[in-house]
C-alpha positions as CSV (number, residue, x, y, z in Angstrom):
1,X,0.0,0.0,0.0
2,X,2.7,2.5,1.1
3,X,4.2,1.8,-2.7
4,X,1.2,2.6,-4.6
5,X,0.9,5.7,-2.5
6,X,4.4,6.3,-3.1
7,X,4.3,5.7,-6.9
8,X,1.0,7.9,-6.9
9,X,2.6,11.0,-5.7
10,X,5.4,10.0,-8.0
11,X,3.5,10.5,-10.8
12,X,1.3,13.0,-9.9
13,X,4.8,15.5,-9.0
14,X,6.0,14.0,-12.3
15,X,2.1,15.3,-13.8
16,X,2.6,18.9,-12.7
17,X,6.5,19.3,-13.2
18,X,5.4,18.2,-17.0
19,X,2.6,20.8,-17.3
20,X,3.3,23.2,-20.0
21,X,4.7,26.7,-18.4
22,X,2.4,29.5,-19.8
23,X,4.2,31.3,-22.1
24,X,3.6,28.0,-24.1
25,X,0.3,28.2,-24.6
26,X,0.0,31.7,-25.5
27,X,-2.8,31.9,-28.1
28,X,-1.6,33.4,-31.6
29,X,-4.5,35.9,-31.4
30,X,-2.6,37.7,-28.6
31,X,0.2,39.2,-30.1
32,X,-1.6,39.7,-33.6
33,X,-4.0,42.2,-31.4
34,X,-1.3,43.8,-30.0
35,X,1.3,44.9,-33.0
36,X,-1.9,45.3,-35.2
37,X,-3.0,48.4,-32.8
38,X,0.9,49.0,-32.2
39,X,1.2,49.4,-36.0
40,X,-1.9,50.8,-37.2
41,X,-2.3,53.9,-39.1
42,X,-4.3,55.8,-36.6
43,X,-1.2,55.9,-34.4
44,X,1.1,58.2,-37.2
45,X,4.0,56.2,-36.6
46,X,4.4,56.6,-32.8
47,X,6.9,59.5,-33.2
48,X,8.6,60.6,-29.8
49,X,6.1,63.5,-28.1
50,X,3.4,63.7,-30.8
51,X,0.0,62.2,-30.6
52,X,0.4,58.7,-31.7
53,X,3.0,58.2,-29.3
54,X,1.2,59.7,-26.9
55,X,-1.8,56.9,-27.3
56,X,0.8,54.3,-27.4
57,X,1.8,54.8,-23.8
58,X,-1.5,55.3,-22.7
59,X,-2.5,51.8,-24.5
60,X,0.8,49.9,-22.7
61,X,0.1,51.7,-19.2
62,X,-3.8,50.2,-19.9
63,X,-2.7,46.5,-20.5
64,X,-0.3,47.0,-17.6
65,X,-3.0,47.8,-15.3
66,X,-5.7,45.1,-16.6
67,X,-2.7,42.4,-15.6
68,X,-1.9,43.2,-12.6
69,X,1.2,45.1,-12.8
70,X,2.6,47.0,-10.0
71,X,2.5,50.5,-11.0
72,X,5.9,52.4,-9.4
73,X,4.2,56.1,-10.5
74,X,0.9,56.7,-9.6
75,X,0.2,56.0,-13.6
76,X,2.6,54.2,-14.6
77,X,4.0,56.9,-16.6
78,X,7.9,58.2,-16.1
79,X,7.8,61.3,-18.1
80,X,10.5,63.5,-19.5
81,X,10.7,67.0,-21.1
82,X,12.4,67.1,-24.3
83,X,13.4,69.7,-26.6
84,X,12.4,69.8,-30.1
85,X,14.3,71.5,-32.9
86,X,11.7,72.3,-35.6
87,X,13.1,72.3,-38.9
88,X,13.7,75.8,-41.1
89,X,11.0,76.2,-43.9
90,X,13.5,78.5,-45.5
91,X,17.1,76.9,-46.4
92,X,18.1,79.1,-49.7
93,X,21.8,79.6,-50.8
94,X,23.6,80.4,-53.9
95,X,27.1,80.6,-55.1
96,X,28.4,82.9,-57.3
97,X,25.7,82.6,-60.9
98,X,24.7,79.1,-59.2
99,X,21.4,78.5,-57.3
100,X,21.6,75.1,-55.3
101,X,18.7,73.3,-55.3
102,X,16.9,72.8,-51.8
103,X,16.7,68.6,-52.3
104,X,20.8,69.4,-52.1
105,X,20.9,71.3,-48.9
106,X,20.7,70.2,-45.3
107,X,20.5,72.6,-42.2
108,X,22.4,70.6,-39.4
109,X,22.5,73.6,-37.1
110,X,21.5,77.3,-36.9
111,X,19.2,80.0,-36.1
112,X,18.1,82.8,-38.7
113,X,20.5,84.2,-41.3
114,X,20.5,86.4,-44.2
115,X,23.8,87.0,-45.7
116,X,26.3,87.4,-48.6
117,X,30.0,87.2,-48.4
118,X,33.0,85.9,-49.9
119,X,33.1,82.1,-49.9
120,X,36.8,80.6,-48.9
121,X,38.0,77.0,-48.8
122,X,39.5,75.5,-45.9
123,X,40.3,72.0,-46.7
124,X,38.7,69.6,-44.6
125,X,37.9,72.5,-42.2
126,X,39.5,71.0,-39.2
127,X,41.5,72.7,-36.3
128,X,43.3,70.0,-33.7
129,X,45.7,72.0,-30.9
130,X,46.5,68.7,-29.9
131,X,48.1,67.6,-33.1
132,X,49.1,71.1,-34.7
133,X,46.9,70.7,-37.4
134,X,45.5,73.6,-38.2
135,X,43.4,73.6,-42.0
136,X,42.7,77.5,-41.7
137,X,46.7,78.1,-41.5
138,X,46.9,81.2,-44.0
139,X,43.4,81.5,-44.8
140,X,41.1,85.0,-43.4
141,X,37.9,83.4,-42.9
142,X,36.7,86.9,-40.9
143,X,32.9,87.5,-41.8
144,X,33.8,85.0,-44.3
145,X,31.2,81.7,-45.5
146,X,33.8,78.7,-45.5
147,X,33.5,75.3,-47.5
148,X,34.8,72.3,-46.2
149,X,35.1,68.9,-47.5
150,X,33.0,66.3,-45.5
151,X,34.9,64.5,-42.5
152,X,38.8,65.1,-41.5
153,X,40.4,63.1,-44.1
154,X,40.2,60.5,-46.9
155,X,39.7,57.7,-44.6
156,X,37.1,58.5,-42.5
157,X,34.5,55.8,-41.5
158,X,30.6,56.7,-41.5
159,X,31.4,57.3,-37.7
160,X,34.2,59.4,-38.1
161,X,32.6,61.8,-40.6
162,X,29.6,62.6,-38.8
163,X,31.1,62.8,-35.1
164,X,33.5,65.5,-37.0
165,X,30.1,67.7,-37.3
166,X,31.1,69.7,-34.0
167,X,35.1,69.9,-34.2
168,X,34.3,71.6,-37.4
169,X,31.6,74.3,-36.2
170,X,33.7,75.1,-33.1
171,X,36.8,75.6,-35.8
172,X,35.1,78.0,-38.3
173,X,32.9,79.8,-35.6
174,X,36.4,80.3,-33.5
175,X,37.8,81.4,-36.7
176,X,34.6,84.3,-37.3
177,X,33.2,82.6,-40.2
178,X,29.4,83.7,-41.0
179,X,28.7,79.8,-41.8
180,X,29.7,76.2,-42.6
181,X,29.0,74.7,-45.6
182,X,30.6,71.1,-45.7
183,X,30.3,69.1,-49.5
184,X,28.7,65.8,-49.2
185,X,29.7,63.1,-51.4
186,X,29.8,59.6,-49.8
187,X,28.2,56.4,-50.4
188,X,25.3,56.7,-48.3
189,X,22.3,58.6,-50.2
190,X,22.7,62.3,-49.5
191,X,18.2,62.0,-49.6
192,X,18.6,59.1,-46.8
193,X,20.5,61.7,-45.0
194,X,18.2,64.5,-45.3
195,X,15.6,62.0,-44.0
196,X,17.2,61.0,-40.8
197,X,18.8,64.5,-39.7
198,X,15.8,66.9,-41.8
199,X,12.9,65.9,-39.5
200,X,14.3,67.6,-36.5
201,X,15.4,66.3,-33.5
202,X,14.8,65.8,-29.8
203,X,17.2,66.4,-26.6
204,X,16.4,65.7,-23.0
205,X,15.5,69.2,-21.5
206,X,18.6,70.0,-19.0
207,X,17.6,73.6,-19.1
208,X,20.5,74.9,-21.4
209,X,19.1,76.3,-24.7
210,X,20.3,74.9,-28.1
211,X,19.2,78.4,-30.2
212,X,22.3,80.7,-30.6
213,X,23.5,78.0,-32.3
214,X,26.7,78.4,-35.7
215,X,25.0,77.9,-38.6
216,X,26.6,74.7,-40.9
217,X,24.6,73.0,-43.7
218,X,25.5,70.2,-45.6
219,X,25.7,70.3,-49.3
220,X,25.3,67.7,-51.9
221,X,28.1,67.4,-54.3
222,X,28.0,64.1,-55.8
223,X,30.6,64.5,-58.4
224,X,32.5,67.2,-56.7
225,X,32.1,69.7,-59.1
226,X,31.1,72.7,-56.8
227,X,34.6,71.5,-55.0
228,X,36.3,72.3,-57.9
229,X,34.4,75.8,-58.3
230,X,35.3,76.8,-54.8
231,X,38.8,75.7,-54.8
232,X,39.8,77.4,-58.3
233,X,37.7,80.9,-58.2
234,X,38.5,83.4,-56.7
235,X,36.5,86.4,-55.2
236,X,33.1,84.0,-55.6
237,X,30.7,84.9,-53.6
238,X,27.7,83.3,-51.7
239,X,24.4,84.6,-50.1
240,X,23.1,82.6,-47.6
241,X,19.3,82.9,-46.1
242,X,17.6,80.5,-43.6
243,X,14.8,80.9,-40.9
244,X,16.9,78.5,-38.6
245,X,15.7,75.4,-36.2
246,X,13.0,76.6,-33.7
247,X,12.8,75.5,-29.9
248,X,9.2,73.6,-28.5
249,X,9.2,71.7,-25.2
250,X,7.2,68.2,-25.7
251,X,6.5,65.6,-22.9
252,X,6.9,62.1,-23.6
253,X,7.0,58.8,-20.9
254,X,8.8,55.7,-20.1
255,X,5.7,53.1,-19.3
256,X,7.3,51.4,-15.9
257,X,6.0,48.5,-14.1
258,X,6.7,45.7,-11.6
259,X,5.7,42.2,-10.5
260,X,6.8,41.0,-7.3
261,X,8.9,37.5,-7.6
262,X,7.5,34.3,-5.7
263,X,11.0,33.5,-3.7
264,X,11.7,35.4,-0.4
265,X,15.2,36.6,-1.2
266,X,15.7,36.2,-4.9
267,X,12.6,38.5,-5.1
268,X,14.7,41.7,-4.1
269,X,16.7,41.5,-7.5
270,X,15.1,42.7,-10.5
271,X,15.2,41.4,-14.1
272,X,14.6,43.8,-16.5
273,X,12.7,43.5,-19.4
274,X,12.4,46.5,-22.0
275,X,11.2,47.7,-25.5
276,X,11.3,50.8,-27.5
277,X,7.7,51.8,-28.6
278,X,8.3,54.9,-30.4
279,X,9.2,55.0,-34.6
280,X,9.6,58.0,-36.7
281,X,6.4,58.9,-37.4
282,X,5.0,60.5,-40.6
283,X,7.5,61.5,-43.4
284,X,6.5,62.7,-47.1
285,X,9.0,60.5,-49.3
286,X,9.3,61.1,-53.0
287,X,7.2,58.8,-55.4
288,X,5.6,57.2,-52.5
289,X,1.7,57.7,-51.7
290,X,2.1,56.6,-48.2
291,X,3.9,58.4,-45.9
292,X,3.3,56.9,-42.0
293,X,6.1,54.7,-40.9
294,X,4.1,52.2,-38.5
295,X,7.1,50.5,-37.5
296,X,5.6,46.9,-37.1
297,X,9.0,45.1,-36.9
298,X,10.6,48.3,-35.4
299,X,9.6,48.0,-32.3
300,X,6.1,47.1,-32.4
301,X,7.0,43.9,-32.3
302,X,9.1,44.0,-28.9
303,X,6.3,46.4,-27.8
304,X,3.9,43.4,-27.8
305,X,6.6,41.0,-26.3
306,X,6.6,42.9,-23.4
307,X,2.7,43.4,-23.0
308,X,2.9,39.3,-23.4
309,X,5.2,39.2,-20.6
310,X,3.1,41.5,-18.4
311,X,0.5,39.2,-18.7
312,X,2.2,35.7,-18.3
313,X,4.4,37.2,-15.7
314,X,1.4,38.3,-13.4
315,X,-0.3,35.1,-13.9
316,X,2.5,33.0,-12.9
317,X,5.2,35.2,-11.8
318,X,9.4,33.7,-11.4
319,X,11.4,33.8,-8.9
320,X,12.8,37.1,-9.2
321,X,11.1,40.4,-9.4
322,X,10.3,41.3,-13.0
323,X,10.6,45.1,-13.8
324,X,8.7,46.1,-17.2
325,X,9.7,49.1,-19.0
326,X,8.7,50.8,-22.6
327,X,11.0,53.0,-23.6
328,X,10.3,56.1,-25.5
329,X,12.9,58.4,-27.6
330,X,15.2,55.1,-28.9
331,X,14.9,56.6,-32.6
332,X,15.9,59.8,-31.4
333,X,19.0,58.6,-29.8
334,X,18.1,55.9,-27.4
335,X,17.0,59.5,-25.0
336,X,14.3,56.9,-22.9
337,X,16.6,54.3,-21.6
338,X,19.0,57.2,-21.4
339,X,17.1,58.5,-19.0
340,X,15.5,56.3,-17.2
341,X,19.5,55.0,-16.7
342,X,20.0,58.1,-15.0
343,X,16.5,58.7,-13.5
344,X,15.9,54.7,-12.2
345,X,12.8,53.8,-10.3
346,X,14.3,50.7,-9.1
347,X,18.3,50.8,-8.1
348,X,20.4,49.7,-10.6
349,X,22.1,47.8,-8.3
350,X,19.0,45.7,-7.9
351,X,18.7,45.1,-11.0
352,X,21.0,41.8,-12.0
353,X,20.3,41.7,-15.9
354,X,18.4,43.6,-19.1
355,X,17.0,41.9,-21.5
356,X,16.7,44.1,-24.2
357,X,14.0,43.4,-27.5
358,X,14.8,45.4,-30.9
359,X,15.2,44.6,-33.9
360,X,15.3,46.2,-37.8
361,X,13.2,42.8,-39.2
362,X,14.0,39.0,-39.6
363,X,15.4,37.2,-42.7
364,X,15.4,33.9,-41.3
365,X,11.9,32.6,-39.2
366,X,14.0,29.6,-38.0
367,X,15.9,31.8,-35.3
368,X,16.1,34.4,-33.0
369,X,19.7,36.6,-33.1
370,X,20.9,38.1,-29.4
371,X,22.9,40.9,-29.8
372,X,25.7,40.6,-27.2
373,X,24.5,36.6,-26.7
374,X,28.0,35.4,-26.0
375,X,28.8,38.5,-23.8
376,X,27.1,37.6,-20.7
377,X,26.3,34.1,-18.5
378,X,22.7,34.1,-19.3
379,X,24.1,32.8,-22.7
380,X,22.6,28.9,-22.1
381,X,19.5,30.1,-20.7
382,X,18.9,32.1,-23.7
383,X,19.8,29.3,-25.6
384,X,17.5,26.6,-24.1
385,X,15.0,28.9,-24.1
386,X,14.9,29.2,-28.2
387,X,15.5,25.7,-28.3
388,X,12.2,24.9,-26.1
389,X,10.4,26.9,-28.8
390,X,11.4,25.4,-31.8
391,X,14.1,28.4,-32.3
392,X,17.7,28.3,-32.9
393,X,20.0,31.3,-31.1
394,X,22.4,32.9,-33.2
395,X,25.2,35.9,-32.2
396,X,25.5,39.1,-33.9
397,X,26.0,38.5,-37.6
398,X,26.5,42.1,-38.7
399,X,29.5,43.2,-36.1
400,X,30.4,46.0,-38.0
401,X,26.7,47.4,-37.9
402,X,27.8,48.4,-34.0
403,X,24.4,47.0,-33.1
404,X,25.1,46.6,-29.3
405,X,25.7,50.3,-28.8
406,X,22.7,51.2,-31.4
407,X,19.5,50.2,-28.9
408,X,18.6,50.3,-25.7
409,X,20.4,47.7,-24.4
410,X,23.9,50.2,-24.1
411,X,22.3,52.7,-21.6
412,X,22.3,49.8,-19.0
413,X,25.7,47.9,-20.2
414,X,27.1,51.3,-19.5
415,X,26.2,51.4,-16.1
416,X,27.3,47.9,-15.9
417,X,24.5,45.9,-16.0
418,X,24.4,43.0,-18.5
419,X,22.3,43.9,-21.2
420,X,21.7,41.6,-24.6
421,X,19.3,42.7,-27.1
422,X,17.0,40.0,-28.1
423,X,16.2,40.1,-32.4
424,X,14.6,39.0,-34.7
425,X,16.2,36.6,-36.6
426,X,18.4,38.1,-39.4
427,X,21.9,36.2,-40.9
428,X,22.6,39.7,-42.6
429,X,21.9,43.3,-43.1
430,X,20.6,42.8,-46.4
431,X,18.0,43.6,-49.1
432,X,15.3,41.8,-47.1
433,X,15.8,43.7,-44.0
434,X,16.5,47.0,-45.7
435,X,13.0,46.8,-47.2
436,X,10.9,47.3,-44.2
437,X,13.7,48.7,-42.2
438,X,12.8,52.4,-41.3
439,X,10.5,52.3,-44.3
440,X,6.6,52.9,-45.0
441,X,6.3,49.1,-45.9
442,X,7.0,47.8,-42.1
443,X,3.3,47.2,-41.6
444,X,1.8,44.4,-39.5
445,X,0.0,43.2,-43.0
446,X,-0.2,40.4,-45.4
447,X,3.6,40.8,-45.4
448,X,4.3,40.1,-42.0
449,X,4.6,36.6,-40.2
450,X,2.1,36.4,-37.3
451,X,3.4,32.5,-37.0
452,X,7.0,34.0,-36.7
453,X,6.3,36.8,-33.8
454,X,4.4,34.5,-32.0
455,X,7.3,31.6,-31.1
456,X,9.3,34.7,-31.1
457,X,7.0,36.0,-28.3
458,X,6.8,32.9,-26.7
459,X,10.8,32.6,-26.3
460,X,11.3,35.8,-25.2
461,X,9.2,35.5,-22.1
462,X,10.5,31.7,-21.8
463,X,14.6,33.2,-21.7
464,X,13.0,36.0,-19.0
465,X,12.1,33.2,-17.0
466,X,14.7,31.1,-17.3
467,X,17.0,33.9,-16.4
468,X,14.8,34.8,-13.7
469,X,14.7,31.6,-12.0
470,X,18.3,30.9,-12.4
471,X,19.6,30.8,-8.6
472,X,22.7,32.6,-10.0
473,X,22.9,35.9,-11.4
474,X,24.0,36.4,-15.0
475,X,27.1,38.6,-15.1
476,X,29.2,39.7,-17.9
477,X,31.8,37.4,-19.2
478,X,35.0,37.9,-17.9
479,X,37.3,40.3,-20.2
480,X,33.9,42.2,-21.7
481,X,34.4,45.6,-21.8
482,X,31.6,46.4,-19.3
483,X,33.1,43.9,-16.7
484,X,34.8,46.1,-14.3
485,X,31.8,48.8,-14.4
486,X,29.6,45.6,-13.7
487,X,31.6,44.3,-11.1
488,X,31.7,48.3,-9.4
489,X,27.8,48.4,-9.1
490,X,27.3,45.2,-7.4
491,X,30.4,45.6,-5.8
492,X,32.1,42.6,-6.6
């Protein structure tokens, strides 16, 4: 008798250890609700501090509240003041008999200006103390307009050219130049350019004022010919007229949240789980009818992820404390995580690990790729995780797209908590991703792979747990950069 009993509650712990965990039996109508509403035209592309942004973070704060979530504001809401620089509607300029087209000119910085002066050449424009270099030696640029060639040499990355923007404003402007102008010719479309810098831009409101700024624009000069014109004639002339960037304050939130972990100690530690649910909103694009960018794959699709997680987490909550964060301003230059990093609402030293979602779009449905997967100890979690769903995990294919420091992930690495960014699953940067990537065509529509986002879903939350659950800690790999900063926050 005592044996049958025995072998009863044998089997019936072996029963509910073999019950499927949750996140398994998430039904595909779930996530297709969610990135459809994420995605839809009525939100305008979920730009940073405009409406349909606005009603994004009211939607995730709702779904938050229906499961259960802690709030840690009153509302949920964590919101931050930025400063918007509102594009000139006057950018005119002309040198010597030539008018330049507006599709060939780009206003990086500056307030109003109307003026005509001598034009003067300086090179590549670039003054270094450090190094003697000194690319005005000679050269009057008093009241002058200056033209520059784009970068500091010949052999300037993508990185190096545009991170030169402010080394060469501070050089003419110290010089008493009127203005930049800086000749574009690279590889990446100067139009591409126009729409990533042209639509404005946000900064975190620290009180300082960005008006007052030196005017520089970039010019498009494809075959260098207006090089050549500026370099061999003399006494030409160029009159300049903008209307300048204009100043507005906008409000925009983080959506925080919390759910308390089931074990007594492990509870006090916090995994952290975020998205970006902001995209770039509405931009008029030449021979294209549609002009919202609803940013379905980018990151509507993490958005959902996480609402996934709020849900399954609430119902059946890990071990550890799971802390649930949308982040808004990651197209504007990651400004959310940014600023939650420096604004937490849990202490970062609470919080043992990020996991990160993000993503540009998926080439291969068979996968998942973890930005920064081999960089920390959750790396076989991750990995059994994928596996559990039918997913392989695969590293960072495109190393030299810099992806880790491109998303949200880097605010928390920074302050030394181990932070992968979980992908879609792409083998390459290539033609497949580049058509929905940042474009009007990343819809959640015939085109997209409901099947796809909901094993990737599914996975995400399953890592979480596992992660979660783990009686150890993840930690960064011994000999990553973000080690030691790691090892100073939890004192180690």
């Amino acid at each position: 008798m005592r044996f049958i009993i025995l072998l009863n509650f044998v089997l019936f712990a072996s029963f509910l250890s073999a019950q499927p965990l949750p996140e398994h039996s998430i039904p595909i109508g779930e996530p297709s609700a969610h990135i459809k509403f994420l995605a839809s035209d009525e939100l305008e592309g979920r730009m940073t501090g405009e409406h349909g942004n606005n009603v994004a973070a009211r939607y995730i704060a709702t779904q938050f509240q229906r499961y259960g979530v802690k709030p840690i504001t009153p509302n949920y809401f964590q919101p931050i003041s930025f400063i918007k620089r509102i594009p000139p509607k006057l950018l005119a300029l002309k040198l010597g008999n030539r008018t330049i087209n507006s599709d060939d000119l780009l206003l990086l910085t500056g307030d109003s200006i109307n003026a005509s002066a001598k034009l003067v050449y300086v090179g590549f424009g670039i003054v270094d103390s450090a190094s003697g270099r000194d690319d005005y030696q000679g050269i009057d640029a008093k009241g002058k307009i200056v033209v520059a060639r784009l970068g500091t040499s010949e052999e300037d990355s993508p990185r190096a050219l545009f991170g030169a923007f402010k080394q060469k404003q501070d050089a003419a402007k110290a010089k008493g130049a009127l203005a930049l102008i800086e000749l574009y010719r690279f590889s990446f479309p100067f139009i591409s350019l126009k729409q990533f810098f042209g639509g404005g831009s946000l900064a975190i409101d620290d009180g300082t004022s960005t008006t007052g700024t030196f005017t520089h624009i970039l010019l498009n000069d494809d075959n260098s010919e207006i090089r050549n014109d500026v370099q061999t004639k003399k006494n030409l002339n160029a009159t300049l007229q903008t209307d300048g960037y204009k100043e507005q304050k906008v409000i925009s939130n983080n959506v925080v949240g919390i759910i308390e972990g089931t074990d007594p100690k492990l509870k006090e530690e916090f995994v952290l789980l975020s998205a970006h649910y902001d995209h770039i909103g509405v931009k008029s694009t030449p021979n294209s009818t549609d002009s919202i960018y609803n940013g379905a794959r980018d990151n509507a699709m993490g958005t959902t992820a996480l609402l996934c997680a709020a849900r399954i987490f609430s119902e059946a909550p890990p071990k550890r404390s799971i802390l649930l964060l949308a982040c808004t301003g990651e197209e504007m230059g990651l400004l959310g995580s940014q600023y939650y990093a420096e604004h937490p609402l849990v202490p970062l030293n609470k919080t043992v690990f990020n996991l990160n979602i993000d993503g540009a779009g998926y080439n291969d449905t068979s996968i998942v790729t973890v930005i920064g997967l081999e960089r920390t100890t959750a790396e076989p979690d991750i990995l059994e995780a994928c596996k559990a769903l039918g997913l392989g995990a695969v590293q960072d294919p495109a190393p030299e797209q810099n992806l880790f420091d491109r998303s949200d992930n880097v605010s928390f690495a920074r302050k030394g908590i181990p932070a992968p960014t979980f992908s879609p699953g792409f083998r390459a940067f290539d033609d497949a991703i580049n058509k929905f990537y940042h474009q009007a065509a990343d819809q959640a529509d015939e085109n997209f792979d409901f099947a796809y986002l909901h094993r990737f879903v599914k996975a995400f939350i399953h890592a979480a747990r596992r992660i979660a659950d783990n009686p150890s800690a993840p930690q960064w790999k011994s000999g990553d950069k973000y080690e030691p900063v790691g090892k100073k926050l939890y004192a180690k």
